[in-house]
Phi, psi and omega in degrees: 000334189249010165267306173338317188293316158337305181285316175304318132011265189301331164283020182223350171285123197299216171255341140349321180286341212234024132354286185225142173298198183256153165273054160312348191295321176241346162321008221200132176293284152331290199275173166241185157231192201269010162294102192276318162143209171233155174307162196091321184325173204196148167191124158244135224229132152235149162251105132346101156198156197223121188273141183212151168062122175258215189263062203111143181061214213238121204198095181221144171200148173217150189259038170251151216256125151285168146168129102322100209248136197232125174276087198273355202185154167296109169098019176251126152207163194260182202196081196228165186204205186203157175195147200252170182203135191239103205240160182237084204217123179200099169095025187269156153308109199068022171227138180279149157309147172189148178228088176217169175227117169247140128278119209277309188149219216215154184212151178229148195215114159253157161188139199242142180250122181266008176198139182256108189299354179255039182221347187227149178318306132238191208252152173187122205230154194265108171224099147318088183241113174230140192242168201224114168234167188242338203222141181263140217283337182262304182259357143108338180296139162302124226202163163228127180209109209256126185222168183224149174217114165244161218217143163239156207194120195219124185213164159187143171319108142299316169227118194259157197089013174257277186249145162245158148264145158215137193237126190238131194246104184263170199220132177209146151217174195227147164245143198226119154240166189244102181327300192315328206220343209077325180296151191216130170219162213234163173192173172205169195198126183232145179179144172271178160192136179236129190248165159206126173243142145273127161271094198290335180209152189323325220233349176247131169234162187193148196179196176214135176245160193214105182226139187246132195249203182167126236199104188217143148326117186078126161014296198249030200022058181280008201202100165315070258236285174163185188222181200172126182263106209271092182248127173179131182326138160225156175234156185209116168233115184296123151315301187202195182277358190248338211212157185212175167228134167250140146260110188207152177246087191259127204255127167281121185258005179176112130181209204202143199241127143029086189097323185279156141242022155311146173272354174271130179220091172252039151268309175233062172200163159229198207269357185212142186227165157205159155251147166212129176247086166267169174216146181235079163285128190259000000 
């Protein structure tokens, strides 16, 4: 449906739209592309994001994210930031209430591109991303908790100076300890995701992303926690020449928890996410 939609699209756009390439490094909500920036670059970046609704009762957490990102070498780039997280949580199931604004913690984001789609059949870059928290992202509790997230990240012009596609496949665990008790546990998320952006006018691109998890106990995926399917539109618009915004939303349209024959798995997932991205290069 949203390559139809596209194609119909392309056939009423004037040739203004099809102008200039694509920029993948921040077009994409969720997702990344294989775009890094050109060496020197310098940005500063907020992020936004917000989870709503569990399995019952009242559930909203918001995220936000600082961060600076600097491009030291061709095809490199670092990423580092800080975040505060703000939760509403009252009367969800397996969750204590809570209202509260923490500082959540610190992150670091590397990443390298080993193929330039305009020069190798498509582009594909390599991202490490690790973070340090004070506060757990889900349940608002106090934690010391450490993650890793690695992303292999694939795009490429289907139609070109029009459409991009991109594909992304992760890997991500956490080790979690509970100061108060001690007690420690390990999990992992594994998960694809496929994007499409249109550039409907040089300064708008619109589009959709469909991303699918899997959710397990331990590391090493020992366990079957449960899974979920993300589907929902992003936009994206350079401001200027210096600053741009993505916005994107997403719905869980399927899934399943462990154990469950619910078609919803609002444990360990939730039924609705959204971003807001802005950026400033300085």
């Amino acid at each position: 449906m949203v390559c139809a939609a596209i194609a119909g699209i392309a056939a009423v756009l004037p040739l203004a739209a099809y102008a200039e390439g694509f920029d993948t490094e921040h077009i994409f909500g969720f997702m990344i592309g294989s775009d890094v920036g050109d060496a020197g670059e310098r940005e500063f970046q907020s992020q936004t994001t917000g989870h709503f609704v569990k399995d019952g009762g009242r559930y909203r957490a918001l995220n936000q994210e600082m961060e600076i990102e600097l491009v030291p070498a061709p095809n490199f780039r670092v990423e580092l930031g800080t975040s505060f997280s703000a939760f509403d949580i009252s009367h969800v199931p397996g969750f204590d209430d809570r209202r509260q604004l923490s500082w959540q913690g610190v992150s670091a984001d590397f990443r390298y591109r080993f193929l330039d789609r305009d020069v190798a059949p498509f582009g594909m870059t390599l991202a490490l991303e690790m973070h340090a928290d004070r506060v757990d992202e889900t349940t608002a509790a106090a934690v010391r908790s450490y993650g890793t997230e690695f992303i292999v990240a694939f795009d490429r012009e289907v139609i070109p100076n029009f459409v991009v596609a991109a594909l992304n496949v992760s890997y991500e665990p956490e080790w979690t300890r509970m100061p108060s008790t001690g007690a420690a546990e390990q999990d992992a998320t594994i998960g694809v995701a496929f994007g499409l952006m249109a550039k409907l006018r040089p300064n708008i691109q619109l589009g959709g992303e469909v991303r699918y998890f899997r959710k397990y106990e331990g590391i090493g995926l020992d366990e079957f926690s449960g899974q979920a399917l993300f589907i929902g539109p992003t936009a994206y618009v350079q401001l200027s020449d210096r600053s741009r915004l993505t916005a994107t939303w997403s719905v869980q349209a399927w899934g399943q928890r462990a154990g469950s024959n619910t078609v919803l798995d609002l444990v360990n997932f939730e039924r609705h996410q959204a971003r807001l991205v802005y950026g400033l290069n300085f």
